[in-house]
C-alpha positions as CSV (number, residue, x, y, z in Angstrom):
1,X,-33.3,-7.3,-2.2
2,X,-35.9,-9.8,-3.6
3,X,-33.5,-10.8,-7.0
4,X,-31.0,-11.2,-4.5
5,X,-32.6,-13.8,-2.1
6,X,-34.3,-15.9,-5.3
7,X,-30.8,-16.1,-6.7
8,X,-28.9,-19.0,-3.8
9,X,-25.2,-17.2,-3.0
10,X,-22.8,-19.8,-2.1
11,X,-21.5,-17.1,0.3
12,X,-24.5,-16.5,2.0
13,X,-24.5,-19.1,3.8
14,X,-21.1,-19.1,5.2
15,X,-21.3,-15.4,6.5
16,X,-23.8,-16.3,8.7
17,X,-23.7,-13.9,12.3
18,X,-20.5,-15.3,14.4
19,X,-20.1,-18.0,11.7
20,X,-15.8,-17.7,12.8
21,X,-14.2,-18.4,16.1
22,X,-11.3,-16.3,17.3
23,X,-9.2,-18.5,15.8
24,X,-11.1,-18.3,12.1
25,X,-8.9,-15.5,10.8
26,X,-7.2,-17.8,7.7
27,X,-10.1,-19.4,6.9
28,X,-12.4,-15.8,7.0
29,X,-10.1,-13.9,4.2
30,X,-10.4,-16.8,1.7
31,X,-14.2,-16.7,2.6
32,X,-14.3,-13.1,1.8
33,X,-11.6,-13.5,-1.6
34,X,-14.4,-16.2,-2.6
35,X,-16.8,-14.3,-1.9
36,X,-15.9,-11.5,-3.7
37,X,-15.1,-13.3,-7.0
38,X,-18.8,-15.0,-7.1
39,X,-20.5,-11.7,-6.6
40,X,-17.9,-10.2,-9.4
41,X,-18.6,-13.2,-12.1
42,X,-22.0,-12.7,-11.8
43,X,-21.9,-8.8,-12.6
44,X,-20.4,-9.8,-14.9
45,X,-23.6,-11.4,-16.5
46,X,-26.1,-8.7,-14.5
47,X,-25.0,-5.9,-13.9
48,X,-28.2,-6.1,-11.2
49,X,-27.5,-9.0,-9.6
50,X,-24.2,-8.6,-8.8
51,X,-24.7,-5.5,-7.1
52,X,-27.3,-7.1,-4.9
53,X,-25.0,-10.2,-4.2
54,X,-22.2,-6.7,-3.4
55,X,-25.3,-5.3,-0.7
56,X,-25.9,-8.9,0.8
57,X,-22.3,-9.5,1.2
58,X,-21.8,-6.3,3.0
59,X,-24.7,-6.7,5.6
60,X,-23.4,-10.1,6.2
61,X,-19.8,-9.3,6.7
62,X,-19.5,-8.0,10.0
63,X,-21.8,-10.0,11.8
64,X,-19.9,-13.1,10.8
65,X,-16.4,-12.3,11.6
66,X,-17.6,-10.1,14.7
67,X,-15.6,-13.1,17.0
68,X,-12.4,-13.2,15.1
69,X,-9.0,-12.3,16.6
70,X,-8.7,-9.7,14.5
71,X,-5.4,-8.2,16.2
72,X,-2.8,-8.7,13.0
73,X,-5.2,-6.8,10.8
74,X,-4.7,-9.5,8.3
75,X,-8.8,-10.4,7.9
76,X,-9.6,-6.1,8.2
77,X,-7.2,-5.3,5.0
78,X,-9.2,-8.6,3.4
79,X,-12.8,-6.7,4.3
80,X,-11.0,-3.2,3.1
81,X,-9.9,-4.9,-0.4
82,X,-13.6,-6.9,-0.6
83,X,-14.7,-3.0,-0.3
84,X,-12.6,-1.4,-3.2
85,X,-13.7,-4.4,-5.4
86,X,-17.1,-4.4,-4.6
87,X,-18.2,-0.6,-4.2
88,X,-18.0,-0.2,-8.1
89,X,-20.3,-2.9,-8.8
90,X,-22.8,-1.6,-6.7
91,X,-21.7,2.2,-8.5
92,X,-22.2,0.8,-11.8
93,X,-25.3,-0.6,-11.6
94,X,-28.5,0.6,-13.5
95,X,-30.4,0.7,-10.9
96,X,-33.4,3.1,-10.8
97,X,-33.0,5.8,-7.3
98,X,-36.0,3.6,-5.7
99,X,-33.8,0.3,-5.8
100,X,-30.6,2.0,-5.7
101,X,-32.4,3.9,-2.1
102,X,-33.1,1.1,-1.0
103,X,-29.6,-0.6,-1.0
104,X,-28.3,2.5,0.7
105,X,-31.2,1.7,3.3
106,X,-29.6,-1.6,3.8
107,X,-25.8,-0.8,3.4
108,X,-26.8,2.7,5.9
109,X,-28.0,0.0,8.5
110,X,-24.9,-2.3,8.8
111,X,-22.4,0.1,9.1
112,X,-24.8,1.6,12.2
113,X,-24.3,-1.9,13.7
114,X,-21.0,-2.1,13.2
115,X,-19.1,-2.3,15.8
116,X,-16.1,-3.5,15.9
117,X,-15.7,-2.3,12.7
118,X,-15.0,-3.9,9.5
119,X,-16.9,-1.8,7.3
120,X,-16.0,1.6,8.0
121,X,-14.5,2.4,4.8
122,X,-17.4,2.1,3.4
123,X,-18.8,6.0,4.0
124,X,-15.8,7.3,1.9
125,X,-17.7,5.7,-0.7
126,X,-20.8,7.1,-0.1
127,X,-21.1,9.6,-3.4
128,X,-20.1,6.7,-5.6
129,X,-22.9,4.6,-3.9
130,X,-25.3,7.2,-4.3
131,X,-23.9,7.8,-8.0
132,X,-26.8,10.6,-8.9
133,X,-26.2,14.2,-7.3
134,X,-30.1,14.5,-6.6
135,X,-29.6,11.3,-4.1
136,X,-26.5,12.0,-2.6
137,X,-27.6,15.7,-2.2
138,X,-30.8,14.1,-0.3
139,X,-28.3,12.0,1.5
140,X,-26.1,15.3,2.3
141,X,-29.7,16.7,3.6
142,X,-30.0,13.8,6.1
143,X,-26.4,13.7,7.2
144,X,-25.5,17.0,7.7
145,X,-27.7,18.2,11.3
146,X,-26.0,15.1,13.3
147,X,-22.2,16.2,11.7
148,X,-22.7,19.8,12.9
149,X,-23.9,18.8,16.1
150,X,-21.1,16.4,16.4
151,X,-18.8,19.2,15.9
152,X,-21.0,22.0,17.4
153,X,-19.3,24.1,20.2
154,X,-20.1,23.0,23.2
155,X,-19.0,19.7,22.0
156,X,-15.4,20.9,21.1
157,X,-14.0,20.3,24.7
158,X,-14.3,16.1,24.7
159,X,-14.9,15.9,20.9
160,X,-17.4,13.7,19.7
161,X,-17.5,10.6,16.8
162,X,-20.6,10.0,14.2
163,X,-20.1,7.2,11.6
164,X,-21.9,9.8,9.0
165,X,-19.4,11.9,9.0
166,X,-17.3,11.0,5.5
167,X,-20.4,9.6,4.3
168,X,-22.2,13.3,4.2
169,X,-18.9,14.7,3.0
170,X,-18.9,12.2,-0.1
171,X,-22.5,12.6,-0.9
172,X,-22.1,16.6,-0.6
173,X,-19.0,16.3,-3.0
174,X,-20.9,14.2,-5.4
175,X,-23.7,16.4,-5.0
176,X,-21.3,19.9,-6.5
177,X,-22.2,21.4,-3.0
178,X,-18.2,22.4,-3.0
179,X,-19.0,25.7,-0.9
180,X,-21.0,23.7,1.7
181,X,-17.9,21.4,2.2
182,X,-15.6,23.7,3.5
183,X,-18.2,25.6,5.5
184,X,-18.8,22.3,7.5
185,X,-15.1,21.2,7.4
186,X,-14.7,25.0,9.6
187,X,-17.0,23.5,12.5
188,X,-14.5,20.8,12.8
189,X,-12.8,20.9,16.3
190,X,-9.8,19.3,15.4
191,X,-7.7,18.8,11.9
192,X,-8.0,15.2,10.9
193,X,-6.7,14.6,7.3
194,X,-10.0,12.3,6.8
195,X,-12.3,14.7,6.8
196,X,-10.0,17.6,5.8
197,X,-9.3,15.5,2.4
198,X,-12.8,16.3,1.4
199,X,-11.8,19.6,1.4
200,X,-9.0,19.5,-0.8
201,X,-11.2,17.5,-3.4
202,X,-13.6,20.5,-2.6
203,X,-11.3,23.0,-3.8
204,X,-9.8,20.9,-6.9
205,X,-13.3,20.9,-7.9
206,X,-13.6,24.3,-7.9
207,X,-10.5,24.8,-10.1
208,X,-9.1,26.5,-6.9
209,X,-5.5,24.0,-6.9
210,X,-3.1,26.8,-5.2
211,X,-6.2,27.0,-2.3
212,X,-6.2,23.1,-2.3
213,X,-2.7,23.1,-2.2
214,X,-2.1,25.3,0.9
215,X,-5.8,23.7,2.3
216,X,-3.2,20.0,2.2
217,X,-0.3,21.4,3.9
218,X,-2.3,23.5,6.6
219,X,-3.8,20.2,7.2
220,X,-0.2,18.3,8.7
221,X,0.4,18.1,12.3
222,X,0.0,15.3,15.4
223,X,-0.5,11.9,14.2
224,X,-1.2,13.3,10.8
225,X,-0.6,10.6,7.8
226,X,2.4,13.4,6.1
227,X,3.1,10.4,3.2
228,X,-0.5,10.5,2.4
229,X,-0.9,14.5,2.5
230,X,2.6,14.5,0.6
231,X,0.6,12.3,-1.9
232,X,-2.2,14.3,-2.3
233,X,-0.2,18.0,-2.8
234,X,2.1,16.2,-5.3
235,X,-1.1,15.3,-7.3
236,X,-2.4,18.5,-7.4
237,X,1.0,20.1,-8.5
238,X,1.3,17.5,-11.6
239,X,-2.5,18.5,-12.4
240,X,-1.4,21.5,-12.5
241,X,1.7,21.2,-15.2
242,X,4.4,21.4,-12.4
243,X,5.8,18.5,-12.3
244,X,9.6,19.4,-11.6
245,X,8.2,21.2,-8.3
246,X,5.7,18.0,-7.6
247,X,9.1,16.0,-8.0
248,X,11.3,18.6,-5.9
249,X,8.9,18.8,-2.6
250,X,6.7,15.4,-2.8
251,X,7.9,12.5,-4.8
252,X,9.9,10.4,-2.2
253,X,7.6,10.8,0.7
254,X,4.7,10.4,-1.9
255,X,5.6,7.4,-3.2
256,X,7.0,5.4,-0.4
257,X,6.2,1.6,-0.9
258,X,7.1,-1.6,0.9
259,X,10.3,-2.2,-1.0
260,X,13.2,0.0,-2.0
261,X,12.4,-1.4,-5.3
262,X,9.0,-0.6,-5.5
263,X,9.8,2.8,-4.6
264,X,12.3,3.6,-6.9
265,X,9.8,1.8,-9.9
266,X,6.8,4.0,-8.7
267,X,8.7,6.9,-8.8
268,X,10.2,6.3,-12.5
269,X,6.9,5.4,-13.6
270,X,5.6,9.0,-12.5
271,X,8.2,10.8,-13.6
272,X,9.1,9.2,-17.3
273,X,11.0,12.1,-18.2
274,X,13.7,12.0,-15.1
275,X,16.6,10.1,-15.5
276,X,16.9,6.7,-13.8
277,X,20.4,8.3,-12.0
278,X,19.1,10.8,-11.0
279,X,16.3,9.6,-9.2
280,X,18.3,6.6,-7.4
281,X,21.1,9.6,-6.7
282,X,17.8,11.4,-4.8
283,X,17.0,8.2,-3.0
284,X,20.5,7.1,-1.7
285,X,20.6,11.0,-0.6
286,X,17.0,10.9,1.0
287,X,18.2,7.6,3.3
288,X,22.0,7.8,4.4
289,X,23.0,5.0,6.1
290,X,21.0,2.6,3.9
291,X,22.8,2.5,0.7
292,X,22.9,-1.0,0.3
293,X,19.3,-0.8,0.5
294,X,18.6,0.6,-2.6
295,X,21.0,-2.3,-4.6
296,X,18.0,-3.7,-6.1
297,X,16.6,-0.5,-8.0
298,X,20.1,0.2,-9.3
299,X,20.7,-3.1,-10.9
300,X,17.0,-3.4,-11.9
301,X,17.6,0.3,-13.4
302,X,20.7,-1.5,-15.2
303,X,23.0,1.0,-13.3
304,X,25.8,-2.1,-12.6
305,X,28.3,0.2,-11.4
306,X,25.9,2.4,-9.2
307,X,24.5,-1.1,-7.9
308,X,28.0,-2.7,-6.9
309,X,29.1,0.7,-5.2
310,X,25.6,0.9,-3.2
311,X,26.2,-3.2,-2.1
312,X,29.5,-2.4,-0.7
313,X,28.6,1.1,0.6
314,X,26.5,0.0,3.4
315,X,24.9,-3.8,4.9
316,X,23.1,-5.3,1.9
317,X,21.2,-8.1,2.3
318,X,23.3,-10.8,1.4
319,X,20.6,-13.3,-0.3
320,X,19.9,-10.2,-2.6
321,X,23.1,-10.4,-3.9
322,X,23.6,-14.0,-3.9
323,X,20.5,-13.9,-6.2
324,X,22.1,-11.6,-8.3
325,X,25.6,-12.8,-8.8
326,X,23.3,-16.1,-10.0
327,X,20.9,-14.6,-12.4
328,X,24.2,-12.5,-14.2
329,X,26.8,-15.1,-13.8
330,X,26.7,-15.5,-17.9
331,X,25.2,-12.0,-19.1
332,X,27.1,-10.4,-16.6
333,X,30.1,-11.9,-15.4
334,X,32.2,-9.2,-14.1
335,X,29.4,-7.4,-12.4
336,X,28.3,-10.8,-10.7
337,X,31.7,-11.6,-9.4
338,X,31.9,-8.3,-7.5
339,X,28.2,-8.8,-6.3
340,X,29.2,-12.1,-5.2
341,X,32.5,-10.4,-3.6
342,X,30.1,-8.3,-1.9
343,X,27.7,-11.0,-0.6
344,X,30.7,-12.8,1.0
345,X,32.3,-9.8,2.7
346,X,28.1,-9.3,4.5
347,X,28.0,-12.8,5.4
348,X,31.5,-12.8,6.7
349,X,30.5,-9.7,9.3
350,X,27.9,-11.4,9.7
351,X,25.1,-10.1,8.2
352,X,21.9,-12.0,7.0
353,X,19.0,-12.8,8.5
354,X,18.7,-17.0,9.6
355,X,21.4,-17.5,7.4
356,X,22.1,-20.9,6.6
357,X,25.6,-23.2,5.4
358,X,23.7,-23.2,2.5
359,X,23.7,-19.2,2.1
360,X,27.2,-19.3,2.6
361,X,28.0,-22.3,-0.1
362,X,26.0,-20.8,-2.4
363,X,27.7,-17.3,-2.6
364,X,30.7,-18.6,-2.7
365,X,29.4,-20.9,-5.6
366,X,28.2,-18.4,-8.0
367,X,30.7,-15.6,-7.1
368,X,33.0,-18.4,-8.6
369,X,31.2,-19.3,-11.3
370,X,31.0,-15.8,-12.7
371,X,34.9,-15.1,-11.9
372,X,35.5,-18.2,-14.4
373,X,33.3,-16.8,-17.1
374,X,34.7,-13.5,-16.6
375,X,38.4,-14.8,-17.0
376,X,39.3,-13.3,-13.1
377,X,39.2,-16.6,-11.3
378,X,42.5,-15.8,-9.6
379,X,42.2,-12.6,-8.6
380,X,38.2,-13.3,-7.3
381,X,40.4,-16.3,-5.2
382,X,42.9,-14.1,-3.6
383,X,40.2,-11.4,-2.9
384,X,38.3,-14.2,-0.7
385,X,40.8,-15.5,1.0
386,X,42.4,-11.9,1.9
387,X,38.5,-11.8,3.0
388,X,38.6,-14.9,4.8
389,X,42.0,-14.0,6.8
390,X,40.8,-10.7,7.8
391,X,37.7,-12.4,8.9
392,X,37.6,-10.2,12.8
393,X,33.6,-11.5,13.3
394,X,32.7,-13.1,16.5
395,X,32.1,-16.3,15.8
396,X,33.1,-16.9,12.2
397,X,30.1,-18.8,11.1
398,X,30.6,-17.8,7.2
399,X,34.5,-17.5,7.6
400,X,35.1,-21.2,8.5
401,X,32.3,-22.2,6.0
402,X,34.8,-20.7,3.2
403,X,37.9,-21.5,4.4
404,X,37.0,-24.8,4.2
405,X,36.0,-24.3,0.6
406,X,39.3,-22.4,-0.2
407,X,41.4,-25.4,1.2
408,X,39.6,-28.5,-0.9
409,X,40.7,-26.1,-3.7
410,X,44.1,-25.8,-3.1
């Protein structure tokens, strides 16, 4: 590590051991962001240097935030993404296998003191880090006694734990020792989709996808990640040309994302040659009860009569639509009137989270606006008040708010 300490990282000196207090957590992830764009903008101009700034980092890590309430998980996903970033610049390095052992040396001894952990991602990685299949085979070599006896028989009854464990199975995967994967994978005493993963990228590999295929299903069961496994079989189906099968079994557990939206977007991206219908048709079916839900990926889809039935089909989050009868008030008038319809007859129920007088104005504002440009004003009027007189909701928050509205008009 000798270029690394000549060269004076700002971040150094801030990761020092317990350098946050429990209540650090805010101030730790911009520490890490910062310190992960100083050791990327000098790879940038040494290939060498940034991957020793990526080692330093690393070792530091863990000591430093070892204090932190760490209970939200906010500052571990921050140490998680510092790992994805960083783990190719170390990879890509030209490093020659004395210099590259030796930051496996170092990196090897901080996860071993690891403990609460923050870096134990970092094994997954291990093939990539040793990046030749000589070292990672002599890495395999070194790893693999401690796994089996981890896993050995006698053991099987209260289980046992060794950091090593995806570390040895991504060096051996790296190294082409396929075979040797799935022989150790058969000492395990229980079926844990983290190790059993390796197993699956054993067989894909080998060419072998139908094996790796039912190898990813036999691996579901208690406290399994099925979204993740779902991901992985519907990958190996579209490497293997079958993509209307991939779709049929895996796409909308595969591709579950945060937002409806997102969801809809990933799968469309995947599948180019499905129609946009038809894939919000699958999603609607795959979530009864939460029509309304998917509002956002019809209209983004520029399905406006699929996106009006879903807002009125079940709860829809009234802001959503407020947004929308705004943004399509001139493009869009008609459709933005009955969006607008639709965001007054959630608020009126009573739907909407901390909703405000404001919500409620501006609904009614821009459901309005777009009646007027759509020539309906009228009929939008009457539809609102019928709203408004039927309103049944216990306290009539949004009800009053409009009736009030309705009678400066008249």
């Amino acid at each position: 590590m000798a270029k690394s300490l000549r060269y004076k990282w700002t971040f150094a000196n801030r990761f020092r051991r317990q350098a946050f207090g429990w209540r650090g957590s805010s101030t730790a992830i911009q520490r890490v962001k910062e310190a992960v764009a100083e050791i990327k903008a000098a790879a940038r101009k040494d290939l060498l240097l940034g991957a020793e700034g990526a080692v330093l980092f690393l070792e530091k890590v863990s000591p430093a935030l070892e204090q932190i309430d760490s209970s939200s998980g906010a500052i571990g996903t921050a140490v998680n993404n510092a790992i994805e970033a960083l783990v190719p610049v170390i990879a890509e390095a030209p490093a020659d296998t004395k210099l590259r052992q030796k930051w496996l040396d170092h990196l090897w001894k901080a996860i071993e003191e690891d403990d609460i952990p923050y870096i134990e991602l970092l094994p997954d990685h291990w093939g990539a880090l040793c990046k030749s299949p000589d070292l990672a085979s002599q890495w395999a070599d070194d790893l693999m006694n401690p796994v089996r006896i981890t896993w050995s028989a006698d053991r099987k009854a209260g289980g046992g734990y060794f950091k090593g464990t995806s570390a040895c199975l991504s060096a051996l995967l790296t190294a082409e020792r396929y075979k040797e994967i799935l022989e150790l994978l058969a000492l395990a005493p229980y079926t844990f989709w983290h190790d059993r993963q390796w197993g699956v990228k054993a067989l894909m590999a080998m060419g072998k996808k139908a094996e790796a295929l039912r190898y990813a299903e036999d691996s579901r069961g208690l406290n399994q990640p099925d979204y993740i496994i779902s991901a992985a079989c519907e990958e190996i189906l579209l490497a293997s040309g079958m993509a209307e099968e991939a779709y049929g079994k895996y796409a909308i557990e595969a591709n579950q994302k945060t937002t409806y939206l997102a969801t809809f977007r990933a799968i469309a991206k995947k599948y180019p040659y499905k129609e946009p219908g038809d894939i919000l048709a699958d999603l609607v079916a795959s979530s009864p009860g939460s029509e309304g839900k998917w509002f956002a990926a019809a209209k983004s889809a520029g399905l406006l009569g699929e996106a009006i039935n879903l807002a009125n089909q079940s709860p829809c989050d009234p802001r959503t639509l407020t947004r929308a009868a705004r943004d399509m008030k001139d493009k869009e008038p008609h459709f933005a009137a009955e969006v607008g319809i639709a965001a007054l007859r959630w608020l009126i129920a009573g739907y909407g989270y901390d909703i405000t007088r404001l919500d409620v104005l501006d609904a009614y504002k821009f459901t309005l606006e777009a009646a007027a440009n759509g020539r309906c004003w009228p009929e939008v009027q009457n539809r609102i008040r019928k709203m408004v007189a039927e309103d049944r909701s216990s306290d009539q928050f949004a009800g009053k708010i409009i009736r009030d509205e309705l009678e400066r008009v008249v």
